[in-house]
N, C-alpha and C positions, 0 to 999 in steps of 0.2 A: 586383561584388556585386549580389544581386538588389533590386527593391526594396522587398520584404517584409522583407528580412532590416535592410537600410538604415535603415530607418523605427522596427524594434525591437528591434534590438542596445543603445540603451542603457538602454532597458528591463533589457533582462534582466541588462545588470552591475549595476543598482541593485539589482535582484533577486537577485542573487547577492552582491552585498557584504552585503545585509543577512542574508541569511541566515549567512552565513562565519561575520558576528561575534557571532550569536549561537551558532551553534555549533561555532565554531574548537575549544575545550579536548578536544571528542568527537569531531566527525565529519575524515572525509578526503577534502579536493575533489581528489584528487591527478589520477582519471580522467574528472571534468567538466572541470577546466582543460585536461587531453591532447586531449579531443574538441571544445574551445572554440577550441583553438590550429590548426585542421584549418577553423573555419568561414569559408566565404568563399572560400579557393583550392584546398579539395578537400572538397566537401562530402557526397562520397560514403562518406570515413574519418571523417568528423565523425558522419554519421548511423550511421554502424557503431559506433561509441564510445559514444555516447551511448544507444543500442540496449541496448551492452552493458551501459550505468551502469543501465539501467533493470532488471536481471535479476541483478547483482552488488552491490545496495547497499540497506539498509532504510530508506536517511533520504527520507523521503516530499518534503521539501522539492528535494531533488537531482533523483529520480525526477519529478516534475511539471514541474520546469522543461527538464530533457531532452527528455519528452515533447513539451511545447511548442518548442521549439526543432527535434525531427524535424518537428514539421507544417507549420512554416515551409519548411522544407527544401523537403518533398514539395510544398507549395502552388506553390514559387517552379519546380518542376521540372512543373508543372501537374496533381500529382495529389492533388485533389481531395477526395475521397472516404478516400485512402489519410491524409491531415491531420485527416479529421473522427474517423478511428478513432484515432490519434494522438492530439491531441486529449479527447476521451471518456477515454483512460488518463490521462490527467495530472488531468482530473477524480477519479476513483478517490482519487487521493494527496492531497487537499486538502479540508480540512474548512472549510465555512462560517466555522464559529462561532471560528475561531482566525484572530487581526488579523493574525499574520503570515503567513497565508497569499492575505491577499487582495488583495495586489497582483498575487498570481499568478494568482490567478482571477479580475483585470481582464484580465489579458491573454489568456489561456485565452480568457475570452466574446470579446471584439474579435475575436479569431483566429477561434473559431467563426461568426462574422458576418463577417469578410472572406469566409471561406470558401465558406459560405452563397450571399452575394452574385456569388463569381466561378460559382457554378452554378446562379444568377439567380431563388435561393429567396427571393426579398427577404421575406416576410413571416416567416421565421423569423428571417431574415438581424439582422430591427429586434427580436425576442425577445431574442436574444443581445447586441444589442450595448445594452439597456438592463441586462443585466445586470451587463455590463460595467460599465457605471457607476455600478451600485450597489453594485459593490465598488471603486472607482475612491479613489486617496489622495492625487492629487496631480494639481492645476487643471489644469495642462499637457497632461496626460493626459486628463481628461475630456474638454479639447477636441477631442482627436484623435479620439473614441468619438463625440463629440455628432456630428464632421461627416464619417465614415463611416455614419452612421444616416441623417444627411443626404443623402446619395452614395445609399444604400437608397431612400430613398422618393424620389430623384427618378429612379432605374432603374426605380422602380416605375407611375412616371407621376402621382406626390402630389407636382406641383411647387409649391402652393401649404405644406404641410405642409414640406416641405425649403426653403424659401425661410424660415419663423418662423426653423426653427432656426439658419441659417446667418446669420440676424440677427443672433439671440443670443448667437450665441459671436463675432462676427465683432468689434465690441469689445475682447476678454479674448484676443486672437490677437496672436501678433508674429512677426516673421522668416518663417521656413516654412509654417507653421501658417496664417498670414495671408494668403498668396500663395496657398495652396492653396483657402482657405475663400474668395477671391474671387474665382478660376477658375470655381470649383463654384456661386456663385453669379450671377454672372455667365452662365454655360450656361443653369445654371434658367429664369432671367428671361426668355430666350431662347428656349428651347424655350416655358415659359408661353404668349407672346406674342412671334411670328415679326417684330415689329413694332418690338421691343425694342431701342435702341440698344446694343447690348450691348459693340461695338467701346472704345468708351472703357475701360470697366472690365477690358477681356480685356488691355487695353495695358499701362494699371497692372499689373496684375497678372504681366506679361510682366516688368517693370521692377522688380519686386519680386523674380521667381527667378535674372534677371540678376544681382543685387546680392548675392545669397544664394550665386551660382555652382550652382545645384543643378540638377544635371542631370535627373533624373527632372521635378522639376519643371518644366522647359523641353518636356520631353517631353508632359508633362501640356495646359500653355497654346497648344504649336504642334495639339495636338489639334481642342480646343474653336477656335480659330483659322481651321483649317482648313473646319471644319464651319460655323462663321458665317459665311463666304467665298465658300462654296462658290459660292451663288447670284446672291452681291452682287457679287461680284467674284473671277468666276477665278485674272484672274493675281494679287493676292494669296494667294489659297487655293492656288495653284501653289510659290508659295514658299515659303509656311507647310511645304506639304507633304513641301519637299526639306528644309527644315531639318530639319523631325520624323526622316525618312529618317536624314540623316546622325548626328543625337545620338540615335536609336534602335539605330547600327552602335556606336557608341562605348562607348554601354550594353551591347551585346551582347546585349540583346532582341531576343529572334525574334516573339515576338507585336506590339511594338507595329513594328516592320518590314515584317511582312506588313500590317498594319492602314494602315501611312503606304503602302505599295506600289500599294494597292487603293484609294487616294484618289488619287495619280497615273495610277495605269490610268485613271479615271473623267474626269481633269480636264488629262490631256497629249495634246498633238496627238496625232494617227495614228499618224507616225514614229516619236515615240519610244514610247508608247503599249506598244507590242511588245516591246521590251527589258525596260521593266518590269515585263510578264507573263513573258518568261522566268526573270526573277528569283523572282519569286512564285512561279511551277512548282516550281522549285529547293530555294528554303526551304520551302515547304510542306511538298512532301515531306520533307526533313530532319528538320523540328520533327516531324512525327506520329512519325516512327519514333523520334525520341530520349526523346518522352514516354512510349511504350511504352516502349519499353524500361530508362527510369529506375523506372515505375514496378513492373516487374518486378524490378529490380535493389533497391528497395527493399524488398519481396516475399520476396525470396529470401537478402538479408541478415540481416532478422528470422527466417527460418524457421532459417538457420545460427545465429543468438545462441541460440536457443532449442536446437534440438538438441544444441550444446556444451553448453549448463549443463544440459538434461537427462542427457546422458553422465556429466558430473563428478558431479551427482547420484548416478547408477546405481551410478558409481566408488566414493564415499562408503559409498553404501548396503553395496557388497561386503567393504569394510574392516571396516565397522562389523560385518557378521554375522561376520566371520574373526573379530574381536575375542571375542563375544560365542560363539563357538566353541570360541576357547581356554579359556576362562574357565567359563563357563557350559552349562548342560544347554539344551538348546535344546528348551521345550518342543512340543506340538501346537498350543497358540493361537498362540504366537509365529510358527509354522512356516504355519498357517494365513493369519495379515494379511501374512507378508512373501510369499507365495504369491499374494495377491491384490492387492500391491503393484505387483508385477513385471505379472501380468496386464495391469492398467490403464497400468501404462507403455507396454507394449508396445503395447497398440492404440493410446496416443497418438501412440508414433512411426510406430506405420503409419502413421497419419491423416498424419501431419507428411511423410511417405515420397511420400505418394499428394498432396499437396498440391504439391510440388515438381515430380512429373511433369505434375501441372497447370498450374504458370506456365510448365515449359518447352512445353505442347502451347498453350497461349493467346500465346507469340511467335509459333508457326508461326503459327497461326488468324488474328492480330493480321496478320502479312505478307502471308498471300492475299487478306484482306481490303483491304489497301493496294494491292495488286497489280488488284484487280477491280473494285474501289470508287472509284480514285483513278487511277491510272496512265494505264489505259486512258481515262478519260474526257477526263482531260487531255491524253491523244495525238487522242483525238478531236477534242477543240476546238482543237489545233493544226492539225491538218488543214480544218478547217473555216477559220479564222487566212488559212493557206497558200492555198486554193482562191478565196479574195474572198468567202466564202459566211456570212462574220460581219465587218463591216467596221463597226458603231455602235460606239460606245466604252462607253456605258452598259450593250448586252444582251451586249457581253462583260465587263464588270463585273460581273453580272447572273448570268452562265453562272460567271463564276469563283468569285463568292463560294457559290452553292450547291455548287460543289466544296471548297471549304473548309469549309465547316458539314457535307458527306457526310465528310470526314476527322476533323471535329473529332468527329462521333455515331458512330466507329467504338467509341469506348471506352463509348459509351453501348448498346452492342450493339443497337441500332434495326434491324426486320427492312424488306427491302424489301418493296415492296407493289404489285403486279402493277398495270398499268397498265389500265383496261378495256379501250382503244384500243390496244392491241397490236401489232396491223397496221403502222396507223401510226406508232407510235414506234420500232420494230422498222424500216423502209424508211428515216425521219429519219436515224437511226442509224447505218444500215450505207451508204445514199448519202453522207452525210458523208465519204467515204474516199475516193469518185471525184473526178476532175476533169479535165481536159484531156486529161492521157494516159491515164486510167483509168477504161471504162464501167463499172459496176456494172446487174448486172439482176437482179431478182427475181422469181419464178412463182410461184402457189402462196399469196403471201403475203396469205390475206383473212380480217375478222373469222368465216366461217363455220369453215376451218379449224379458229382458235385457240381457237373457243368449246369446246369440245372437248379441251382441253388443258391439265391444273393448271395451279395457280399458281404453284407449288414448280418447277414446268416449264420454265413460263415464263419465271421469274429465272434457273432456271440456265441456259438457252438464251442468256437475253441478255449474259453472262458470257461463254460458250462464244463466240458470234458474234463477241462484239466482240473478242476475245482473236484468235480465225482474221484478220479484217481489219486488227487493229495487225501481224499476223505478214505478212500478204500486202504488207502498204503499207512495209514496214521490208526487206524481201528478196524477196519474189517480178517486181519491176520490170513485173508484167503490165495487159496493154494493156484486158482486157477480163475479167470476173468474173462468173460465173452463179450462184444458189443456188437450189436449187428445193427449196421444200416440198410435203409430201405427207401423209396422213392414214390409213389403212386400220385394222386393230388396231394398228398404231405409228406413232410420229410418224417418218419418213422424210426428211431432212437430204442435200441432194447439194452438196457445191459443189467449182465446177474453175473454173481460170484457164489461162490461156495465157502464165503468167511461165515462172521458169527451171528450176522443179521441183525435185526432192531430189537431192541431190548423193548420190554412194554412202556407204555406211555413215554415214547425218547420224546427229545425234545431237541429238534436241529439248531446248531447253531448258524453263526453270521454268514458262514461259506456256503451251504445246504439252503437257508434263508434264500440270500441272495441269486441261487441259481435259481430257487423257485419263481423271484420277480423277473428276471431275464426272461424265461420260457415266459410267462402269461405276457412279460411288455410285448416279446413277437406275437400274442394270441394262440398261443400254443399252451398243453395241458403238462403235467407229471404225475405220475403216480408212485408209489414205493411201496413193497409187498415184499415181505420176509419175517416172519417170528425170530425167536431168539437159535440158534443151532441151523437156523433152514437154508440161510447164504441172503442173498440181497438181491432184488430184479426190481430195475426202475426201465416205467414205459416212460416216452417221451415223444409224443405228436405237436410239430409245427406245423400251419400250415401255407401252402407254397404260393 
């Protein structure tokens, strides 16, 4: 189970006992319990149920806690944004000024401030979560809210401000709550003042989640562990890091995995060093593709609850006018609103129609983008790995994590930004591929050239390039590689090898595909010319 969900699941059954008893005599929990019993080992039919509850039922009380429960969902499957809209609905259903709803809308705000925080709005993130606790019924609870606000402002770098409060509550904490609120302070103190004994307190505090058995929580303290270590002493920080590793796999956390992964790449000899970047490669890629595509799937569950109960609507609506058919003269006003009834339906299901070819065309966009953005580079830096031509541990720490932060802002659609130095990051680049048995030469490649040449050009070029040299380095086995640029009224692309050339009737795959629609989307041509034994030469005219 996630540990979003972990942390308030019993929330929400208090939240829903109280609400049952008071309205057992009327209401029917029969389709919140069905989508409750679904949470935790399939929480893809849980969010579809409760989707449903929110579309099939007037009790505002059911509907807001649903709501809240899909944004957990979405937050723990890392989408974000898709929680805050979530969220926002289950506001809708809850009125201030009514007592029993405002244990819901402590939890609501808290949520909206985790949320916040995981997309590192901290200054809203602390709006939200004092809200929270101005709707807050039960001490327990407030401290959880006091020391996530806490958690805010020291991401925010207000570590004396998150140290008051983690004072305050730290007192009125017991069991979990207690372990976690002298993790968090402990850190603080730490970061404050680098000078900070902070060891002592991270240990208690280690001694406290042991005792608890609480695994997230172990996760939480080998973190900060790690990081107070790091400098003082490696091989501590080395262990800390394997333990994280290992009750991060137990969890079945992919983010805090990658996170323990990337402190061992930083802090393991050489030898193994490399292993643990294979691993990273591995899951990295996995998680990005699984976050898309959850958050598509969540996307397109909604857009089906909806068009179903628009249908039975429509169905409704036809019975009703059959009825009032038999019965009744069916006047012109009548004939008139059910006339511009239908209209407005229908454009909604266009919209709803044209919305769905949209999430499926944003997988594809989502995948080329993984494939250009992420694949390739990371084939690059292995090659670089492979050649001795990246051999510190810290600058490929360094190289790796900015390929994780370029995977993780593919969902924030951030556009590339042309490099002014071109030239040279373009040669960087494409030498990266050679090595012992493989020269690489370039002609042509100078900033006079490229001054000369968008920027829309330029990215896609360097897509295109790098795409040709993972194809050449993966199957063409050749010994020597020429590319020669050229300029006239179009930008002019030659490159040929002396590998093993095209086999008859090949058939390019997705990488090879895809470069051929880049070239024609600029209106530009390719060509490829080489038999089996003869090496490989692709022309490539854009024009300028």
């Amino acid at each position: 189970m996630k540990k979003r969900l972990c942390c308030l699941l019993p929330l929400i059954l208090l939240l829903a006992c109280r609400h049952n008893k008071q309205n057992t005599p009327k209401k029917d929990w029969t389709l919140y319990r069905k989508a409750y019993a679904f949470l935790n080992h399939q929480n893809d039919s849980a969010f579809y149920y409760f989707n449903q509850l929110t579309v099939s039922t007037k009790d505002s009380a059911q509907i807001a806690m649903a709501f809240d429960i899909m944004a957990m969902i979405q937050s723990d499957a890392g989408d974000h944004y898709g929680a805050q809209e979530s969220l926002t609905g289950a506001l809708k259903y809850l009125d201030e000024n009514r007592l029993a709803d405002q244990p819901t809308l402590s939890n609501v705000y808290n949520e909206l401030g985790m949320s916040s925080t995981d997309l590192k709005n901290y200054g809203q993130a602390i709006k939200y979560f004092d809200k929270a606790y101005k709707f807050s019924v039960d001490s327990n609870w407030t401290v959880t809210i006091l020391n996530n606000k806490g958690l805010a402002y020291q991401n925010q770098g207000a570590y004396k401000v998150a140290l008051d409060i983690y004072r305050q509550i730290l007192p009125r904490a017991k069991g979990a709550d207690r372990a976690r609120i002298m993790t968090n302070k402990a850190t603080a103190e730490w970061l404050k003042d680098t000078n900070y004994p902070a060891a002592a307190e991270l240990r208690v505090a280690l001694t406290l989640w042991q005792k608890e058995n609480d695994k997230w929580g172990l996760n939480s303290i080998y973190l900060s562990l790690v990081a107070y270590y790091e400098k003082v002493k490696p091989d501590s920080a080395l262990i800390f890091a394997k333990k994280r590793l290992t009750i991060a796999s137990e969890l079945h956390s992919p983010d805090d995995k990658l996170e323990a992964l990337t402190a061992l790449i930083k802090i393991s000899p050489p030898y193994t060093a490399k292993s643990y970047f294979l691993s990273f490669q591995k899951l990295s890629d996995s998680v990005q593709l699984a976050r898309n595509a959850a958050k598509n799937q969540f996307a397109l569950i909604r857009y089906n609850v909806e068009k179903s109960q628009a249908d039975n609507l429509r169905l409704q609506k036809d019975v009703a006018e059959k009825r009032y058919q038999l019965f009744l003269a069916v006047s012109l006003s009548v004939f008139v609103v059910s006339g511009l009834s239908f209209y407005f339906w229908w454009r909604r299901r266009k919209m709803r129609l044209q919305q769905e070819l949209a999430i499926r065309d944003s997988e594809m966009q989502v995948a080329k983008k993984v494939h250009d953005g992420v694949a390739n580079g990371i084939y690059q830096l292995m090659s670089e790995v492979e050649h001795g031509l990246l051999t510190d541990n810290e600058e490929l720490a360094d190289k790796l994590d900015l390929l994780y932060q370029r995977s993780r802002d593919i969902s924030y659609e951030k556009a590339v930004v042309a490099s002014s130095a071109f030239d040279r990051q373009l040669s960087v680049q494409l030498r990266a591929f050679g090595g012992q048995n493989c020269h690489i030469s370039l002609t042509g490649n100078s900033p006079e050239l490229w001054s000369g040449v968008p920027d829309v050009i330029r990215q896609n070029l360097n897509y295109i390039l790098l795409e040709l040299m993972v194809n050449m380095k993966k199957h063409s086995r050749a010994a020597n590689v020429l590319i020669k640029f050229e300029v006239t009224d179009h930008l002019h692309i030659n490159y040929s090898d002396d590998g093993v050339g095209l086999a008859p009737n090949v058939r390019f795959g997705n990488g090879l595909v895809g470069t051929e629609n880049r070239i024609q989307a600029m209106g530009g041509v390719v060509t490829f010319d080489g038999g089996p034994g003869k090496g490989l030469k692709i022309a490539i005219i854009i024009p300028l």
